[in-house]
N, C-alpha and C positions, 0 to 999 in steps of 0.2 A: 346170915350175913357174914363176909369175911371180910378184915382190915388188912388191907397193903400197905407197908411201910414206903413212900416213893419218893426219889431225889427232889422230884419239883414240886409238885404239890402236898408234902408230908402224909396224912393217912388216908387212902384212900377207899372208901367204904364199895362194897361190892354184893349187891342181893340180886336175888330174882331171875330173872333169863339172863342175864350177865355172868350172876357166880355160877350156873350150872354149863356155860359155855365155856370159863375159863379153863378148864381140865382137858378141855375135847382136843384130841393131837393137831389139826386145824391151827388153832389160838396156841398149844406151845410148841410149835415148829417156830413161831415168831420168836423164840428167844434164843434160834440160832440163826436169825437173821440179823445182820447189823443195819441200825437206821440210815449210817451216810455211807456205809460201804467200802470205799478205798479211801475214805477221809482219815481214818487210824494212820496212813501213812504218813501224816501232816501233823496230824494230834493224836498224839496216842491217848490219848483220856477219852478219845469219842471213841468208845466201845458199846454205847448204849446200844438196845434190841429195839424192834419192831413192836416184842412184847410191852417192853414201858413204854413204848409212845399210844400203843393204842389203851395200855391201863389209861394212860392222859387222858387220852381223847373221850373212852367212856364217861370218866369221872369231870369234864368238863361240858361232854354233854347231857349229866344229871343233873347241874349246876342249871344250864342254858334253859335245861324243860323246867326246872322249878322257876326261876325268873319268868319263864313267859307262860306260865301256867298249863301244863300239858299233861295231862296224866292217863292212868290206866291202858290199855291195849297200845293207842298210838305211842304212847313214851315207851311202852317195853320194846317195842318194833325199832326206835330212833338208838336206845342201849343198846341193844343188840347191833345193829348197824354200827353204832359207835364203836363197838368193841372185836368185832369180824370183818371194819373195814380196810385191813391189809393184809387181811387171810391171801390173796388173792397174789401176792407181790411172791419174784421165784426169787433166789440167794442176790443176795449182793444189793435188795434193794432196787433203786433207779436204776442201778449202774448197767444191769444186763434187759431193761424193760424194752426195748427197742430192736434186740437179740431178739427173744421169746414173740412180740409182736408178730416179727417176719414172717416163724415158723408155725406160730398157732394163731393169730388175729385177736391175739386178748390183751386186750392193757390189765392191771393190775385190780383195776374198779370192777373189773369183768369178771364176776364169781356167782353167777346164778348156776354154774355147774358144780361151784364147789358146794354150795348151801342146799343143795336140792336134794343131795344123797347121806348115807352117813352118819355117824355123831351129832354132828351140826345139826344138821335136818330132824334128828331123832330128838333133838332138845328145843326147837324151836319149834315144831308140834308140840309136846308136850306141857309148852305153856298156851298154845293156841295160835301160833303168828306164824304167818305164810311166809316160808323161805323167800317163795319171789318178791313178794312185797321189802323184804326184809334189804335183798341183793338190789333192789330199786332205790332202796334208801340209801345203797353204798356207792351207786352209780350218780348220786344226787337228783334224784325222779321226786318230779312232786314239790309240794311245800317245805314239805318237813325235811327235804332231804338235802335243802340249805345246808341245815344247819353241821352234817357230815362231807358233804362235796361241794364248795362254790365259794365264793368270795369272803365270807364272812364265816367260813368253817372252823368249827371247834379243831379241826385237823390244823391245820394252819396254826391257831392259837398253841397247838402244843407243842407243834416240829421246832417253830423257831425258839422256843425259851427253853425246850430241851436242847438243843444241838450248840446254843448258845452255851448251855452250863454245861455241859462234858467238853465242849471243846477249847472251853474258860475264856470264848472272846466276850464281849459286852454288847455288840451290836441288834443281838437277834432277842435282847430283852424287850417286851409288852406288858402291860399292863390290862391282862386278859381277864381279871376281877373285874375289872371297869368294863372292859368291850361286854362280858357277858351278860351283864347286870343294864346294857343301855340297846340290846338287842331288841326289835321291835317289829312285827309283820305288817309291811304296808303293801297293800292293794297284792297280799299274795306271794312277796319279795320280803326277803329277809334285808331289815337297815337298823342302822345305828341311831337313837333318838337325836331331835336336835339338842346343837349346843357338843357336839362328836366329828367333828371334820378331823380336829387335831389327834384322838383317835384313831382315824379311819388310816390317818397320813402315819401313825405309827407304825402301823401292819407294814406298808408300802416301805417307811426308810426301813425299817427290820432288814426286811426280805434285801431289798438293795443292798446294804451292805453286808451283810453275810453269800451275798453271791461270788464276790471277788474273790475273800480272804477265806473263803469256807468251801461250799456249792461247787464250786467251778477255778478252785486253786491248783496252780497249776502241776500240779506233783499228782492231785487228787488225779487229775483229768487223764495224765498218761498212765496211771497205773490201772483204771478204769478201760482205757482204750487198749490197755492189753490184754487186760482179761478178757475183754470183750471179741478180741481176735481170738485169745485161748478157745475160749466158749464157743465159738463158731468153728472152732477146726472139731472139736467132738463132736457137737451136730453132723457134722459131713462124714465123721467116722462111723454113723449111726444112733446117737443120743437122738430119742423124739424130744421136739419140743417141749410136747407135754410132761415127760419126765424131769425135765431141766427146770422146766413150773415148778414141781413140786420138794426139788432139791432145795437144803438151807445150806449156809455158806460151807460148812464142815465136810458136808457130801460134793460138792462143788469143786474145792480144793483135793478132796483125795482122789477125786475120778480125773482130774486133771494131770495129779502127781502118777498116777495107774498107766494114763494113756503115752506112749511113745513119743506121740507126735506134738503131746502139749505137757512134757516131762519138766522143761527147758522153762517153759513160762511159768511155770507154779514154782519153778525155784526161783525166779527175778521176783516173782510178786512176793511169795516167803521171806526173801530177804531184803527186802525192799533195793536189789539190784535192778531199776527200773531202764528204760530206753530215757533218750534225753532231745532236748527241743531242737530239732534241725531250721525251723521257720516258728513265729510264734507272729501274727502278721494283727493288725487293725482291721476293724471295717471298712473306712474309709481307701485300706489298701487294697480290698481283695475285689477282687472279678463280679458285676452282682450275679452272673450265671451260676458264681460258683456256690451259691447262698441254697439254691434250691435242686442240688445236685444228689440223682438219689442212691441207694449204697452201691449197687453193680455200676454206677459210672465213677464213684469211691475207688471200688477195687480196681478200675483201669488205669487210674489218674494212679495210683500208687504205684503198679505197672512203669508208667508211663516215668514216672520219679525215680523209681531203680535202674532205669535201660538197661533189661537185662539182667541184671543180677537179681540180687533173693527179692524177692519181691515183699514176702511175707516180714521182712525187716524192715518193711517200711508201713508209716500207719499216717493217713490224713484224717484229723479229728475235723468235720466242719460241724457247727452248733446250728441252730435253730436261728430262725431268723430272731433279732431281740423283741419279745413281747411283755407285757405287762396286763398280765389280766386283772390283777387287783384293783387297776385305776378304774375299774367300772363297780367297784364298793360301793353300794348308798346310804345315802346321811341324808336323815329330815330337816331341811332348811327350807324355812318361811309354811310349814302343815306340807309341804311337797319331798318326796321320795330321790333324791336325784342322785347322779354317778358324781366319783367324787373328781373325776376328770372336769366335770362341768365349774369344782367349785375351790379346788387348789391348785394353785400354782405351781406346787412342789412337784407335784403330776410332771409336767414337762419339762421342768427340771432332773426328774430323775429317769424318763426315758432318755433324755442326753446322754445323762453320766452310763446308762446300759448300754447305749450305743457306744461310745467310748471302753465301754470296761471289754466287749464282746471281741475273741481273738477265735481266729485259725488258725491249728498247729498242726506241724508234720515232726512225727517222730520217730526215732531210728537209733540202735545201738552206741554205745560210743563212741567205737572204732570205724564207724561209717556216718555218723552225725552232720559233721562238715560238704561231704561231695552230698549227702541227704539232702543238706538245704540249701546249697548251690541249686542242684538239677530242681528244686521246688519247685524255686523263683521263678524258672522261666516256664518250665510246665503249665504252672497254675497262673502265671502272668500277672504275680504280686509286683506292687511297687515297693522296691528295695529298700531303700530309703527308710520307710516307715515300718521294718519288717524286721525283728530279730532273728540274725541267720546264725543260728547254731550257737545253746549257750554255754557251750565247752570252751568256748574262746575267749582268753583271758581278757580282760579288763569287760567283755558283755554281759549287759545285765538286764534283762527284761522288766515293763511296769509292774507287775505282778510280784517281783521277788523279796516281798516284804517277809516272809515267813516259808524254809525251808522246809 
């Protein structure tokens, strides 16, 4: 057994297929992965890894299986998952998951290539547990694999109380001793016993609030959207995909700083000399065509925003349409299983306020900021009015700018 010293959860105990997976380069490539990515640009104290969030997640879901009584084969299969399920995530986190998608069709959960060869592989044989099965449970397959991918995941319970305490705001704090301890399998679904609605609603305001001032801040967003330009100009110079997978943030940044054409962008991201908001627009303003627009009509609309000039100085971030998957958590109320959309109010309440919080931005250097979100507006056929145009402009200030 070995004892980890850890920010959130003080010590945290490690045996079994867990302690002989921690060592495998897999599991410490996570500790030059950062967990929020370009969020250090906003809070420099969020420097936490991959590495501690997923020690969390293990040691939260050793907690989970002793609560709900789970032992031998199947629980060392759920550790294991717990503890290898962000092996799979390339540098930067979320930030370039969308990047790597285009070019290799794998979201992050997608590691039965990583677990199937290798170290990994070599150590989960050797306590008996099927990689696939194991990469099933990081993709959330099954019963058991609630408890690491889906609504009520031990993953969830850790990102938000760690990202809360390095980034020192207070909103992303839970009461994850409670949630694990009133976990409960009904009819096959993981839920919260009754007498847990007010619970289930803490997960949900968490997440809500730490999406504004944290997730999706808007300093975080532009320096993401550049990198994420960076990163696509090396692809096209020949970076495979799959190599760009298995880069951490350190190899990322220097192959960046290396290449000619993305020389320029690793030094704004290094010094956090970023592009700035030409347009930062509502939902309620924007186009709904524009909601479901997909990146090759991205790059023409940019096109179409510079007429003519650099084009690659120009960058339209559009988001996801606003969803809320949490609101279908279930809580046993009256011996029945149900979502907890069925059973709080605050549910629809707080899709509001994500429909309200939810912005499109266009962004553009300094020195070209201003005509950037002039030519936006009429491009993209924002209403003005509602739309922050360029916030170089003295006295403008966008709802967001609580925290530089």
């Amino acid at each position: 057994m070995k004892t980890i010293k850890d920010s959130v959860h003080d010590h945290i105990e490690v045996a079994g297929v867990a302690r002989d997976l921690l060592d495998t380069p897999p599991v410490q490539r996570l500790r030059h992965v950062k967990q929020l990515g370009t969020v250090d640009l906003v809070y420099p104290s969020a420097n936490h890894t991959r590495f501690e969030h997923s020690l969390g997640v293990f040691h939260l879901a050793d907690r989970a299986l002793s609560h709900l009584s789970i032992e031998g084969r199947q629980a060392e299969r759920v550790r294991a998952a717990a503890l290898l399920h962000d092996v799979g995530h390339g540098p930067y986190s979320h930030n370039l998951e969308g990047v790597i998608y285009r070019r290799t069709g794998k979201y992050h959960d997608d590691v039965d290539g990583l677990l199937a060869t290798g170290a990994v592989a070599a150590v989960l044989e050797d306590h008996g547990l099927d990689p696939g099965r194991v990469a099933g449970l990081v993709a959330g397959a099954g019963e058991l694999g609630q408890l690491v991918s889906g609504e009520l995941d031990v993953d969830r319970m850790d990102y938000l109380v760690r990202d809360a305490h390095h980034t020192g705001v207070p909103y992303g704090v839970v009461d994850h001793e409670r949630l694990i301890r009133e976990l409960r399998f009904v009819d096959g679904a993981l839920a919260l016993a009754a007498g847990n609605v007010q619970s289930a609603e803490s997960l949900l305001l968490a997440r809500a609030l730490m999406n504004p001032v944290v997730y999706n801040h808007h300093t975080a967003r532009i320096a993401k959207a550049m990198l994420q330009r960076a990163t696509e100009r090396l692809l096209d110079g020949g970076l495979s995909g799959e190599e760009l997978r298995r880069m951490d943030d350190h190899d990322l940044l220097a192959a960046l700083r290396a290449d000619e054409r993305t020389r320029e962008d690793a030094r704004r991201l290094s010094r956090r000399d970023l592009y700035k908001r030409g347009v930062w627009a509502e939902l309620r303003d924007t186009p709904e065509a524009l909601l479901d627009v997909d990146h090759e009509r991205i790059r023409e609309l940019e096109g179409e925003i510079a007429a003519g000039a650099d084009a690659e100085r120009v960058i339209l971030d559009v988001p996801g349409r606003p969803r809320m998957t949490e609101s279908s958590t279930r809580v046993v109320v009256g011996g029945e299983a149900r979502s907890l959309d069925r059973q709080s109010t605050l549910v629809e309440a707080l899709r509001t306020t994500q429909r309200e919080q939810w912005r499109l931005g266009v962004y553009a250097p300094a020195d070209v900021v201003e005509q950037v979100g002039r030519a936006a507006v009429g491009v993209l056929g924002l209403d003005v009015d509602g739309a922050l145009v360029s916030d170089v402009r003295p006295g403008v200030h966008a709802t967001l700018d609580e925290f530089e």
